[in-house]
C-alpha positions as CSV (number, residue, x, y, z in Angstrom):
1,X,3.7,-16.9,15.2
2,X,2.6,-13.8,17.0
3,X,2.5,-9.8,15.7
4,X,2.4,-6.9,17.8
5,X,1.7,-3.7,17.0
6,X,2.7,-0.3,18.7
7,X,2.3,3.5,17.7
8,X,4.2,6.5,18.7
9,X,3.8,11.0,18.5
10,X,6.5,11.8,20.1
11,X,8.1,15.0,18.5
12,X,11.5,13.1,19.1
13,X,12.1,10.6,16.2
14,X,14.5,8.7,18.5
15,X,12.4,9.0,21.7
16,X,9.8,7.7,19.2
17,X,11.3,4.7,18.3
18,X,12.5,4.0,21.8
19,X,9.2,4.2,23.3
20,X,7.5,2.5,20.6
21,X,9.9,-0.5,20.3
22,X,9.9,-1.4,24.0
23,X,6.2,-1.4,23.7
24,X,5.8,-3.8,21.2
25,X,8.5,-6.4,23.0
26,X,6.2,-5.8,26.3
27,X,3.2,-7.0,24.1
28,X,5.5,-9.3,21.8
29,X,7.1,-10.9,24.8
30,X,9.7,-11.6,22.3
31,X,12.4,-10.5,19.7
32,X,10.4,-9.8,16.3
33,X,11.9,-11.7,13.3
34,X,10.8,-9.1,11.2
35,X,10.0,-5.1,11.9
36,X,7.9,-3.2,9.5
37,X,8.0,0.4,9.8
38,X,5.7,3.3,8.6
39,X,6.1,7.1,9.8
40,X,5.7,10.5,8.7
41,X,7.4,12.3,6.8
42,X,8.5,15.6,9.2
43,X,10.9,12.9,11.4
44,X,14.1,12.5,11.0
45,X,13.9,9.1,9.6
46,X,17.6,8.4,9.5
47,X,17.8,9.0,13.3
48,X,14.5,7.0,13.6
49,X,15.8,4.2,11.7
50,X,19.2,4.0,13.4
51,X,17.5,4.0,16.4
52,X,15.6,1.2,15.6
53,X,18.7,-0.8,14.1
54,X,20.8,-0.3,17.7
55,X,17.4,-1.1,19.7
56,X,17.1,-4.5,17.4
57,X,20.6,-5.5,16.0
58,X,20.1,-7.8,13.3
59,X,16.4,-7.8,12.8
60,X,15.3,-7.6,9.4
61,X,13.6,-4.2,8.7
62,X,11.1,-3.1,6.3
63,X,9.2,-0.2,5.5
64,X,8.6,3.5,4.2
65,X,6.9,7.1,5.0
66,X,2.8,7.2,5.5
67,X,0.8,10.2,5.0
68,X,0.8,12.3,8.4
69,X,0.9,9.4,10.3
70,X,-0.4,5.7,11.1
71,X,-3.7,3.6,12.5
72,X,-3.8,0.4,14.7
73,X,-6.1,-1.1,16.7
74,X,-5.6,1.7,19.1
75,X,-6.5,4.5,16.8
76,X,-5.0,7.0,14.2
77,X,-1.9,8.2,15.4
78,X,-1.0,11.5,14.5
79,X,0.2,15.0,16.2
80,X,1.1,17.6,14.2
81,X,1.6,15.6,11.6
82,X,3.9,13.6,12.8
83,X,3.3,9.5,13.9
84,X,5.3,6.4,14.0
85,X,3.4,3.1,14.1
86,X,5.6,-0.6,14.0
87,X,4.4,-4.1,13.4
88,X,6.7,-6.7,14.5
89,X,6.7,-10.8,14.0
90,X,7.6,-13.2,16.5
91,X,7.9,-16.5,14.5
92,X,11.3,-18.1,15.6
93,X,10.3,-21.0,13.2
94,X,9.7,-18.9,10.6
95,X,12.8,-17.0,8.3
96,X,12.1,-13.5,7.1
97,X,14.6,-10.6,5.2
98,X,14.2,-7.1,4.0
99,X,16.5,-5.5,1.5
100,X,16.5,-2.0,-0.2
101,X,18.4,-0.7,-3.0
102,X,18.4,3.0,-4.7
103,X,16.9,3.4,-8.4
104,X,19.6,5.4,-9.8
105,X,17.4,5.4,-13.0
106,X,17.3,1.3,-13.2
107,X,14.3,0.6,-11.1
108,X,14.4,-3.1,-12.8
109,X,18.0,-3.5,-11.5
110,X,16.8,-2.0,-8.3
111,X,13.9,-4.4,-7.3
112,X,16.5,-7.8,-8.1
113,X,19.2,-6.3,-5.9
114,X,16.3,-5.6,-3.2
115,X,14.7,-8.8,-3.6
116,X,18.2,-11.0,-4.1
117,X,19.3,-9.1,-0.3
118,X,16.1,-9.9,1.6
119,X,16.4,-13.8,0.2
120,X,19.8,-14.2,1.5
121,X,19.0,-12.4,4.7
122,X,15.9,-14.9,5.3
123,X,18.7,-17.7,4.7
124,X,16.0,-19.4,2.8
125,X,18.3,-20.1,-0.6
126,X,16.1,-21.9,-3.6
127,X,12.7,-21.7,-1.7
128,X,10.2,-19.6,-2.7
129,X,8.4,-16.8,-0.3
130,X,5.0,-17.2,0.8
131,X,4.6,-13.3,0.2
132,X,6.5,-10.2,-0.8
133,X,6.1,-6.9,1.1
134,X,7.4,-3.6,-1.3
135,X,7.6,0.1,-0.7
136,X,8.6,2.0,-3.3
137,X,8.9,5.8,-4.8
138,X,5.9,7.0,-6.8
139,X,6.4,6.5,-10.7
140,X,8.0,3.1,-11.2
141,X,5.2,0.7,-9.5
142,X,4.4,-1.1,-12.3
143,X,8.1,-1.7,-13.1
144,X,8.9,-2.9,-10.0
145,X,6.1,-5.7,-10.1
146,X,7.1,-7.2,-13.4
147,X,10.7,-7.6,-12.4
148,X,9.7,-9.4,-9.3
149,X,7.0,-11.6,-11.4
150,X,9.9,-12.3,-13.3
151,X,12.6,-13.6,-10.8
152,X,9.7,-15.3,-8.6
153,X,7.0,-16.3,-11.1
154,X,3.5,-14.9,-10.8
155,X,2.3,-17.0,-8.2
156,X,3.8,-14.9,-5.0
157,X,1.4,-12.6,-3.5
158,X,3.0,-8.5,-3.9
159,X,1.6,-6.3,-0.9
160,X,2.7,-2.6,0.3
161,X,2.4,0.3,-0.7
162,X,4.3,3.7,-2.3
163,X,5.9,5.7,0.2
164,X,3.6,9.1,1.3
165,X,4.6,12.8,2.3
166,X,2.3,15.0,4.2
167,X,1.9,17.2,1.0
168,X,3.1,16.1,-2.0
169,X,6.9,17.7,-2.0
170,X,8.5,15.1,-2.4
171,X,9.6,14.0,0.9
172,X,8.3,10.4,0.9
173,X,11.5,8.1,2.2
174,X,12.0,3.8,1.9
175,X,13.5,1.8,4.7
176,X,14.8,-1.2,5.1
177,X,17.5,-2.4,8.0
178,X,19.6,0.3,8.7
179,X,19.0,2.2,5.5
180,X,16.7,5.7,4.4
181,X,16.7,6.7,0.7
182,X,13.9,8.6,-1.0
183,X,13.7,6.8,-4.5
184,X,14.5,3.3,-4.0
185,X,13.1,-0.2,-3.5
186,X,12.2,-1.5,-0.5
187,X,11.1,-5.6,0.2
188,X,11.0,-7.9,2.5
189,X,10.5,-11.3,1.9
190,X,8.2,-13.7,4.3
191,X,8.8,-17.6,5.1
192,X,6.3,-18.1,8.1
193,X,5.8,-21.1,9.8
194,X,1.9,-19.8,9.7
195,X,-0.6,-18.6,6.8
196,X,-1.4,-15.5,5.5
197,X,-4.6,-14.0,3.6
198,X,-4.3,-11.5,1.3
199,X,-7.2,-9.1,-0.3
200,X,-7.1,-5.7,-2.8
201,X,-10.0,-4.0,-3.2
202,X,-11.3,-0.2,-2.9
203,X,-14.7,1.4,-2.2
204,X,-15.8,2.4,-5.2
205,X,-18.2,1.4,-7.7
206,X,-19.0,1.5,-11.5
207,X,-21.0,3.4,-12.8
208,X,-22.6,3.2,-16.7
209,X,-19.7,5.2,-18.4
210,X,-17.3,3.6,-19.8
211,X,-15.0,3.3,-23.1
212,X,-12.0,2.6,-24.8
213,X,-8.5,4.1,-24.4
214,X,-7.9,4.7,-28.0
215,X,-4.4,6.4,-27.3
216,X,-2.3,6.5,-23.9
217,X,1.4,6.9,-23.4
218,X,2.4,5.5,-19.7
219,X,0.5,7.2,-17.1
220,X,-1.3,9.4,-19.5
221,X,-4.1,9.1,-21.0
222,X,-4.2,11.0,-24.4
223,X,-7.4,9.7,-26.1
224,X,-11.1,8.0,-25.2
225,X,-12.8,6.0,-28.0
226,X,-11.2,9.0,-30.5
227,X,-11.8,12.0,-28.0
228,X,-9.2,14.2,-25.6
229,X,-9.3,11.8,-22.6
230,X,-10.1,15.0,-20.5
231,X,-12.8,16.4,-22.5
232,X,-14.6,12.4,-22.4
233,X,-13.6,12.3,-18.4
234,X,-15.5,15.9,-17.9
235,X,-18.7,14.6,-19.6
236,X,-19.0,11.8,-17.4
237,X,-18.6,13.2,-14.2
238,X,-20.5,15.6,-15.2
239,X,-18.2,18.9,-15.4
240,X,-16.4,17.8,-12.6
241,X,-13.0,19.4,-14.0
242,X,-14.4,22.1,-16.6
243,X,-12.6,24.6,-15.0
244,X,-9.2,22.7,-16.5
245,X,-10.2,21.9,-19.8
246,X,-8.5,24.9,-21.2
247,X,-5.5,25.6,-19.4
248,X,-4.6,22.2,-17.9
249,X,-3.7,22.0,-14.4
250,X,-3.8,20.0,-10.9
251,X,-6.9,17.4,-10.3
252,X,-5.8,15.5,-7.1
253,X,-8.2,17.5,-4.8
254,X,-10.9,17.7,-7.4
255,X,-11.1,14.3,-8.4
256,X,-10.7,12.0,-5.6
257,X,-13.9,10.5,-5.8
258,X,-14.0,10.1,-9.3
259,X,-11.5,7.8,-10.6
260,X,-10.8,5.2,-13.8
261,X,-11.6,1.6,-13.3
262,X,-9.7,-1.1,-15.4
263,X,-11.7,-4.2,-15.5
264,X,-9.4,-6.8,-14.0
265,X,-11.4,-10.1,-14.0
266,X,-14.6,-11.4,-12.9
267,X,-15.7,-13.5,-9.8
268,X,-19.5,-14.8,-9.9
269,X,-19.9,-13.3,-13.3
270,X,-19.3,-9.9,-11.5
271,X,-16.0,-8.1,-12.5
272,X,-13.4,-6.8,-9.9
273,X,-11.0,-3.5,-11.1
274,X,-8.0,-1.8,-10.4
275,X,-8.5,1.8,-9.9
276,X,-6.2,4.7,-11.5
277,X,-6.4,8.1,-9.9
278,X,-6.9,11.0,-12.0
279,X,-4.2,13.8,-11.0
280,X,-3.7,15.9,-13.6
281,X,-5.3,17.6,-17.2
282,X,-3.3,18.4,-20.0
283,X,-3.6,21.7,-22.1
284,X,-3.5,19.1,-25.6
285,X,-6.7,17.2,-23.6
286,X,-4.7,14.3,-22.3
287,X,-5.3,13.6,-18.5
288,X,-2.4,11.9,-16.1
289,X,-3.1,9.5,-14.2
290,X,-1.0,7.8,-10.9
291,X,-1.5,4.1,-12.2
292,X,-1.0,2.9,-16.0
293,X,-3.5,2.3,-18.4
294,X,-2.5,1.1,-21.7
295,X,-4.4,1.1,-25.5
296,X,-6.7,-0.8,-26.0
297,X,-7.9,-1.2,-22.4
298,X,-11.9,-0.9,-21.2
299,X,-11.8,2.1,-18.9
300,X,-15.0,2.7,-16.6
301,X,-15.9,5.8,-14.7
302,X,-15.9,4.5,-10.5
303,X,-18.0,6.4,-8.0
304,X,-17.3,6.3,-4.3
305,X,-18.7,8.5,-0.9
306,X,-17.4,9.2,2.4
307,X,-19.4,6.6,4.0
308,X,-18.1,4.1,1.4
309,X,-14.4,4.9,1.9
310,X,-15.1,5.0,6.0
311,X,-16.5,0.9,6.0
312,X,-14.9,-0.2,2.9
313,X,-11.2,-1.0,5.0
314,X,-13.3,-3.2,7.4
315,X,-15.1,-5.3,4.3
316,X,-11.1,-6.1,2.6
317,X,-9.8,-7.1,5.7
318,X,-12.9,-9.3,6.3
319,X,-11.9,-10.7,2.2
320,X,-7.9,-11.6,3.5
321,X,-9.6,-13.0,6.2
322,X,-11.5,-15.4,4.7
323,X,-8.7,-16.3,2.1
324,X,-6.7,-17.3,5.1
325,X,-5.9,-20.7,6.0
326,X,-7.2,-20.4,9.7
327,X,-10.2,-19.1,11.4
328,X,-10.9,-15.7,12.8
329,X,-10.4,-17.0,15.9
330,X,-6.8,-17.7,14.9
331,X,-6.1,-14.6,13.6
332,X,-2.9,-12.8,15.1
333,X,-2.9,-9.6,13.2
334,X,-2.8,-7.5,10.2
335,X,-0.9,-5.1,8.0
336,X,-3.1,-2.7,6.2
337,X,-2.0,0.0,3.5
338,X,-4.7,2.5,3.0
339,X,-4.9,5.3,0.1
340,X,-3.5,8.5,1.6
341,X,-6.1,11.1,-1.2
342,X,-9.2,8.2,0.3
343,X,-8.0,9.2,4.0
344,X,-7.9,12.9,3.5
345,X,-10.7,12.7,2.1
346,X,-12.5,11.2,5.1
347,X,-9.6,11.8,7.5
348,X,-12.4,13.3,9.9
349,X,-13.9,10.2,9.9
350,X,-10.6,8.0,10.9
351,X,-12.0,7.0,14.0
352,X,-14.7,5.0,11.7
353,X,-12.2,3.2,9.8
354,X,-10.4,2.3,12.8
355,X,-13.6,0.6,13.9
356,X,-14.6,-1.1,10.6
357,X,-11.1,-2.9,10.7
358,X,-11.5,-3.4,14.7
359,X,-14.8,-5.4,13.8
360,X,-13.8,-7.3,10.9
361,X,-10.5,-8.2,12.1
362,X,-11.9,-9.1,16.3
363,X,-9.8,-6.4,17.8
364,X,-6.7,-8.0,16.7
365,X,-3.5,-5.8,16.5
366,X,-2.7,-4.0,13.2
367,X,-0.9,-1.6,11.7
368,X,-2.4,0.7,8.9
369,X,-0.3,2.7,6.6
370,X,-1.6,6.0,4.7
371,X,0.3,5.5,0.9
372,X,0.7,7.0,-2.5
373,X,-0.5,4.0,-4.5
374,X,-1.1,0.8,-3.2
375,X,0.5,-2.5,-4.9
376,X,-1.8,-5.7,-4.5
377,X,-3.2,-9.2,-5.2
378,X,-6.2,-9.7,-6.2
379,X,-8.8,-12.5,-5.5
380,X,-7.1,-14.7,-9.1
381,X,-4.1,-14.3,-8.3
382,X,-3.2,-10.5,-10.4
383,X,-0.6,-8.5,-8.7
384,X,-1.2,-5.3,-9.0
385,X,-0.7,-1.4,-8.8
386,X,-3.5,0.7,-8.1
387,X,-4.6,3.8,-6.5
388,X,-7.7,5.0,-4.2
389,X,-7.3,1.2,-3.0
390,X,-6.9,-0.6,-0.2
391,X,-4.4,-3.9,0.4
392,X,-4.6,-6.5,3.6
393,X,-2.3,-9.0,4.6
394,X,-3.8,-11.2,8.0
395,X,-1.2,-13.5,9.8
396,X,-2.2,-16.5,11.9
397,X,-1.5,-20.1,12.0
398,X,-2.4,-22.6,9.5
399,X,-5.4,-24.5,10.8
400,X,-7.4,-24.9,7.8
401,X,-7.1,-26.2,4.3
């Protein structure tokens, strides 16, 4: 097994792709059994894409639009807004597939018809995968895990991440092989001959608030222990969305270092959370959130700073890592997907991340997408959707039980 990575700003989506691709099969020395792909938003991603498909006929093709552009190794990669970044996989004894279908208001349906094409494309019939990549559309995350828990059990790692814009219009897209839609399923499903290592963590920590979601429908949170949700969430952070209380309205730049914690389990005695992202108050006091949280649930208030969002990419990959069945000195690579509102946040201080990864994962290649939501696994096995969260997946031999 060997990954390479390669990174494009050419203004051209095809030129792009061109110069991107024959990059990576210089480093690759090879024809990639698998291509993930992650790029902006302002290309044309159909010409991108078809590009790709006549550059590599045949290759299974995975992946979905990042937030202004990508990192690797090399650095963050974007110009105006616009970036390209490829991973590919050399593993001829390996099998690998990628499949995509449209929602068309049956995400359920959509995930199996995505999942059931990137099986028979890997050619692996009645095996199961050693890990399941997804891209998807913002709303139907949580869906989209269940019906894969479902067809594969609960014991196959789920990594990606939802598909970004530059501005939250709408424009986020899903690829996979020759295809570009912007509210489907994307996944590709991984046999390798090597190992992977898998973290999901974010940089943010509790803090003493915490309570009970007495009432929630979805994504929204209507009630805390009894209260409006956005009347309780104001308190704690201190009049942090006062200004909405009345009136309702948009939270995602207010709030980005603020958000809900659902206890997941606990490691050491210590508990680990998913993280839900707080992006809208309600006039009736609810507040919407981009990550479920049902009744019944223990909701905790997480803080985060710049500095912890800046070094916090380096400490997950170091985690997937050291779940990996070979040494660091084995390591070939890594595929990162990194909250887009966590790098906007810090997105001065990209360089930063770029080196916390570069450290923890000894300068090998990977490629770091900016993402909507992130979907996970966590240390127990949980697969997840969260937000303000970070997801690894390392590649390398396996060397070590």
């Amino acid at each position: 097994m060997k990954i390479a990575v390669a990174a494009s700003t050419h203004p051209d989506p095809e030129q792009a792709a061109s110069e991107s691709y024959a990059a990576l099969l210089e480093k690759m020395g090879g024809t990639p059994q698998l291509l993930l792909v992650h790029s902006s938003c302002d290309y044309d991603n159909e010409a991108l894409i078809k590009r790709l498909e006549a550059l590599a006929p045949g290759v299974p093709l995975q992946g979905g639009t990042s937030c202004y552009g990508v990192a690797t190794h090399t650095g963050f990669h974007s110009k105006e807004e616009l970036g390209l970044g490829l991973l590919g996989i050399f593993d001829p004894k390996g099998a690998y597939g990628a499949g995509i279908a449209e929602s068309r208001g049956d995400p359920e349906a959509a995930t199996l018809a995505a999942l059931e094409q990137a099986l028979a494309q890997a050619g692996r019939a009645g095996e199961m995968p050693a890990a399941v990549i997804v891209t998807v559309y913002p709303g139907d995350e949580e869906l989209m895990i269940r019906a894969i828990e479902r067809h594969l059990g609960r014991n196959i790692p789920i990594i990606g991440g939802t598909s970004a814009n530059n501005a939250m219009r709408g424009q986020w897209q899903q690829f996979a092989n020759g295809n570009v839609h912007d509210e489907a399923i994307s996944i590709a499903t991984l046999f390798p001959s090597g190992g992977l290592g898998f973290a999901f963590h974010s940089g943010f920590e509790p803090t003493a608030h915490r309570g009970r979601v007495t009432r929630a429908t979805k994504r929204t949170v209507h009630e805390i222990d009894g209260r409006p949700a956005a009347q309780v969430y104001n308190e704690w952070t201190g009049g942090l969305i006062a200004d909405f209380l009345s009136e309702g309205g948009d939270l995602v730049p207010v709030t980005p270092f603020s958000p809900l914690g659902s206890p997941i389990e606990r490691v050491a005695g210590i508990p680990y959370y998913r993280l839900s992202y707080p992006v809208g108050a309600l006039k009736d006091g609810g507040l919407q959130l981009f990550a479920e949280i049902s009744e019944g649930k223990e909701i905790v208030l997480m803080t985060g700073t710049a500095d912890s969002l800046a070094t916090r990419a380096g400490r997950v990959a170091t985690q997937a890592l050291k779940a990996a069945p070979f040494d660091a000195s084995a390591l070939e690579g890594a595929l990162i997907f990194y909250c887009t509102g966590c790098m906007l946040a810090i997105q001065d201080r990209m360089p930063e991340v770029v080196a916390s990864l570069n450290d923890a994962l000894v300068h090998s290649p990977f490629l770091c997408a900016f993402t909507l939501g992130e979907q996970g696994c966590f240390i127990k096995g949980e697969n997840k959707h969260g937000n303000l969260m970070i997801a690894a997946l390392t590649f390398g031999p396996v060397d070590r039980v």
